[in-house]
C-alpha positions in Angstrom: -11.1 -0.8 26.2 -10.8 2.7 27.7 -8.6 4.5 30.1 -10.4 6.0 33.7 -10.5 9.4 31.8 -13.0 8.4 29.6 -13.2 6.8 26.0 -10.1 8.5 25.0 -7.1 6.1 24.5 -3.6 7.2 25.5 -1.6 7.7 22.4 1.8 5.5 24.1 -1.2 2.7 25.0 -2.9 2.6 20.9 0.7 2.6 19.4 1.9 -0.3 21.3 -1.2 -2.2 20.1 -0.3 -1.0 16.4 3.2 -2.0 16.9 2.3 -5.2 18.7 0.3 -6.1 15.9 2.3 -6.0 13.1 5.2 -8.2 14.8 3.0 -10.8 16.7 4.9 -12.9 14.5 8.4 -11.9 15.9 9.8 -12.2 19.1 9.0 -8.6 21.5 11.5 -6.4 23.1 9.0 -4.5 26.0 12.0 -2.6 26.9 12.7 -1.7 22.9 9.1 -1.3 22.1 9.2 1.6 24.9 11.8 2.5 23.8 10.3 3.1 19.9 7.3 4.5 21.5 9.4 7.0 23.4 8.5 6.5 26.8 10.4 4.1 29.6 9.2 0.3 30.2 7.9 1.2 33.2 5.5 3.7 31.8 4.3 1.7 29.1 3.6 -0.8 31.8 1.4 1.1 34.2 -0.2 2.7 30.9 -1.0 -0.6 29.3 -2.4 -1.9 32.9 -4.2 1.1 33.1 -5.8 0.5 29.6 -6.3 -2.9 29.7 -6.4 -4.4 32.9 -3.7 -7.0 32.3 0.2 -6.8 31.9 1.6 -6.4 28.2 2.8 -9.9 28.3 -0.6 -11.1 28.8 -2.3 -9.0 26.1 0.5 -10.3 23.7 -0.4 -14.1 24.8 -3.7 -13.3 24.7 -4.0 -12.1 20.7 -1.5 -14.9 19.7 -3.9 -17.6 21.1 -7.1 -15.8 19.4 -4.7 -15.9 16.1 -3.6 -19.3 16.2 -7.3 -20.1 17.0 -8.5 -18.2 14.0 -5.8 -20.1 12.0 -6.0 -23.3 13.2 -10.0 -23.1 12.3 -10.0 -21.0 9.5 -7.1 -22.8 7.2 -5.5 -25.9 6.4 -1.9 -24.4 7.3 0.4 -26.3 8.8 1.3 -26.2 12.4 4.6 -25.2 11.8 3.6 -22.4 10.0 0.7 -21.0 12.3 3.2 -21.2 15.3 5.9 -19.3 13.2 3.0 -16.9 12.5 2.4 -16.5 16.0 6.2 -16.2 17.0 6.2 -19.9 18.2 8.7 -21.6 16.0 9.5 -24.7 18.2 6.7 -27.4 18.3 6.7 -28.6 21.5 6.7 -24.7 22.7 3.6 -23.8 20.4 1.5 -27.5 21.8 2.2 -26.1 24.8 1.1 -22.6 24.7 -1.7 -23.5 22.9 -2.9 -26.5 25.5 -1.9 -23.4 28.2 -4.0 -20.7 26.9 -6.7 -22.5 24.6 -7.3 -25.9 27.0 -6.8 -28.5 24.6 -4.2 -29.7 21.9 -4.2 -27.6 18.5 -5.0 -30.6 16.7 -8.0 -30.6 18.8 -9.0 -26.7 18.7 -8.8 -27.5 14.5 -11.6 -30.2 14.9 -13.3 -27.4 16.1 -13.6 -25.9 13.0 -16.3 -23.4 12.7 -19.7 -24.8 10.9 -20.5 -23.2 7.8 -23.3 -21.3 8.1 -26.9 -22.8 6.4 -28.2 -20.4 4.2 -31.7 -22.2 3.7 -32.2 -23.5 7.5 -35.7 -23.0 9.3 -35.5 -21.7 13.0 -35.9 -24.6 15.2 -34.8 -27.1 12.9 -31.3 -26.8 14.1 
């Protein structure tokens, strides 16, 4: 993702990201993130529109869901713990976040586990 001035990044925009990162697990304060950052809410909103094309809300929805997928696939942790990872401790919150933003149950995006790859298959035998 780049800004209309090119490749380059704005530094406010790629230390939100950082910072958004490392506490997708705890509840976000846009207003104290800014804050942190040292700009105002309202300019770390227009710069992470700019950047990205959607609101900060819906980037932070947007890598929870791909984390809980990841997890929910990728590991046999419980539910509880994948939506505390994600900063969903309630259940029926985290169901329905994940129905919301995935389109099915999480018990159902774990089914969906991905296949382990065959490492003697023939093309076209598939």
């Amino acid at each position: 993702v780049g800004s209309s001035t090119g490749s380059r990044v704005h530094p406010a925009y790629a230390r939100a990201r950082e910072l958004i990162e490392l506490r997708l697990g705890q509840s976000l304060d846009l207003a104290g993130l800014a804050a942190e950052i040292g700009i105002s809410h309202n300019q770390l909103t227009r710069i992470f529109r700019r950047e990205t094309d959607t609101t900060i809300i819906g980037y932070v929805h947007e890598r929870r869901a791909r984390l809980a997928r990841h997890l929910l696939q990728n590991t046999t942790l419980p539910m509880k713990a994948i939506g505390a990872q994600i900063g969903i401790t309630n259940p029926n919150r985290f169901n329905k976040f994940i129905h919301r933003r995935l389109g099915m149950s999480p018990s159902a995006v774990r089914r969906q586990t991905r296949p382990t790859p065959r490492l003697h298959s023939t093309p076209g035998t598939d």
